[in-house]
BALOBA-1460 file (C-alpha; in Angstrom, 3 decimals):
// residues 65
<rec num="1" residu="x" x="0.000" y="0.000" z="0.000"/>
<rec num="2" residu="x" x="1.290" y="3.517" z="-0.654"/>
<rec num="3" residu="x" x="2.038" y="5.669" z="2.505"/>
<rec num="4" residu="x" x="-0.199" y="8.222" z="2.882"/>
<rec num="5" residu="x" x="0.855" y="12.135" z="2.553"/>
<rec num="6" residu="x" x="0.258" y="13.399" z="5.961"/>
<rec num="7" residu="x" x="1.645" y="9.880" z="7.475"/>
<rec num="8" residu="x" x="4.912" y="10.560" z="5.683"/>
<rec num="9" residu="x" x="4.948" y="14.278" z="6.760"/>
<rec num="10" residu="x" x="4.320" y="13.311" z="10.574"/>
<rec num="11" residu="x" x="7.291" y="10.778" z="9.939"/>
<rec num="12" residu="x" x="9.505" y="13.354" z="8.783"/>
<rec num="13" residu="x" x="8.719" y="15.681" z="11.419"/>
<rec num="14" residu="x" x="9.733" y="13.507" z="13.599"/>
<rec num="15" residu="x" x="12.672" y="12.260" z="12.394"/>
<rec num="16" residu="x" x="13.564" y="15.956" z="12.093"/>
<rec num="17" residu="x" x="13.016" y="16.544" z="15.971"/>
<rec num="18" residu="x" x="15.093" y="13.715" z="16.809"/>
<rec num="19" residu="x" x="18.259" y="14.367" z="14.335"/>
<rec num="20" residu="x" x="17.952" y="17.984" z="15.933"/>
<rec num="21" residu="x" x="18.352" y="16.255" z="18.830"/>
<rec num="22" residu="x" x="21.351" y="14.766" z="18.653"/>
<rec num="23" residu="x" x="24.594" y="16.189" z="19.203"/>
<rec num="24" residu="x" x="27.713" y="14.680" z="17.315"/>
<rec num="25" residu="x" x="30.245" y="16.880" z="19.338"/>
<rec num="26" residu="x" x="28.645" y="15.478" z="22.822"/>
<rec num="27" residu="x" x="28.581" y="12.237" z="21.912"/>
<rec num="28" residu="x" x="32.431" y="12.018" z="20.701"/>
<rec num="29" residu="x" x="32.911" y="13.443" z="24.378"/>
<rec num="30" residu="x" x="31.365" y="10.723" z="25.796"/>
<rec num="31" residu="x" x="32.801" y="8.060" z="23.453"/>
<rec num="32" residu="x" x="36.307" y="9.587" z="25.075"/>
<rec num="33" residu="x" x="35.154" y="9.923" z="28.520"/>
<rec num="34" residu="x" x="33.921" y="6.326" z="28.398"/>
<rec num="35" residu="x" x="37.466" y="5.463" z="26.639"/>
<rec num="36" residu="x" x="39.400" y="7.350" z="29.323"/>
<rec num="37" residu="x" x="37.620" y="5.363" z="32.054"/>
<rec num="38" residu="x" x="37.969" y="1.924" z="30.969"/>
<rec num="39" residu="x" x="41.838" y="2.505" z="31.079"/>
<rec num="40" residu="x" x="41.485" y="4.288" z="34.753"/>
<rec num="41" residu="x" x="39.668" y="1.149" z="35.706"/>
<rec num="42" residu="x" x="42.251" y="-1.252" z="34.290"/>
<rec num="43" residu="x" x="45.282" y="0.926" z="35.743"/>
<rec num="44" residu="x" x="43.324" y="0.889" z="39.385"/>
<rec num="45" residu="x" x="42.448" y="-2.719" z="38.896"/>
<rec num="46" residu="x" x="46.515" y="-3.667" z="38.488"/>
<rec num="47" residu="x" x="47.516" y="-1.645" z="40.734"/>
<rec num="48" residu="x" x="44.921" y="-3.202" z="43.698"/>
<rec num="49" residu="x" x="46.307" y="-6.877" z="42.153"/>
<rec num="50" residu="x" x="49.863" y="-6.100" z="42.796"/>
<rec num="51" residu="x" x="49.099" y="-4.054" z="46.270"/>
<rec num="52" residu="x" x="47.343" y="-7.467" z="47.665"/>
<rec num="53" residu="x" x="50.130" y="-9.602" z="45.749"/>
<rec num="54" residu="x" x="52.577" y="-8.240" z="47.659"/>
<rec num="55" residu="x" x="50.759" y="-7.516" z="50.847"/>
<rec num="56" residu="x" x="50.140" y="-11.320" z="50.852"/>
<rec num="57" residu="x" x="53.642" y="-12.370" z="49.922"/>
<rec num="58" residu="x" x="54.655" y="-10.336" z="53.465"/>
<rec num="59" residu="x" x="56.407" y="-7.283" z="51.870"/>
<rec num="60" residu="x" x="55.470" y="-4.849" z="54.371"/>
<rec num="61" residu="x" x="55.847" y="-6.708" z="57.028"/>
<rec num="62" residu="x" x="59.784" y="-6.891" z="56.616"/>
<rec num="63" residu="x" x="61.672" y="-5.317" z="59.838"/>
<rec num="64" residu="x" x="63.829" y="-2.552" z="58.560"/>
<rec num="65" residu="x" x="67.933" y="-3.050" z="58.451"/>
């Protein structure tokens, strides 16, 4: 069946609205935020690992001299 006119118009509209809506620049920000955050959480995560590595091995509890 063919779409009817004012259907199509109310489609466009909308799809109108919604690409106003976006906002490439925002969403690259993100993207990088999101980027930036996995890598803080791996560097944290290694970091924790080799803290409790050590802490279990008895590093810190070596007398000094």
């Amino acid at each position: 069946r063919l779409v009817d006119e004012k259907q199509f118009r109310r489609a466009e509209k909308r799809l109108d609205r919604y690409l106003d809506r976006l906002n490439p620049a925002a969403e690259r920000r993100g993207e990088i935020l999101d980027l930036i955050a996995k890598i803080a959480f791996v560097i944290v995560t290694v970091v924790l690992a080799v803290f409790f590595f050590l802490l279990w091995r008895g590093y810190f509890n070596q007398s000094p001299g």
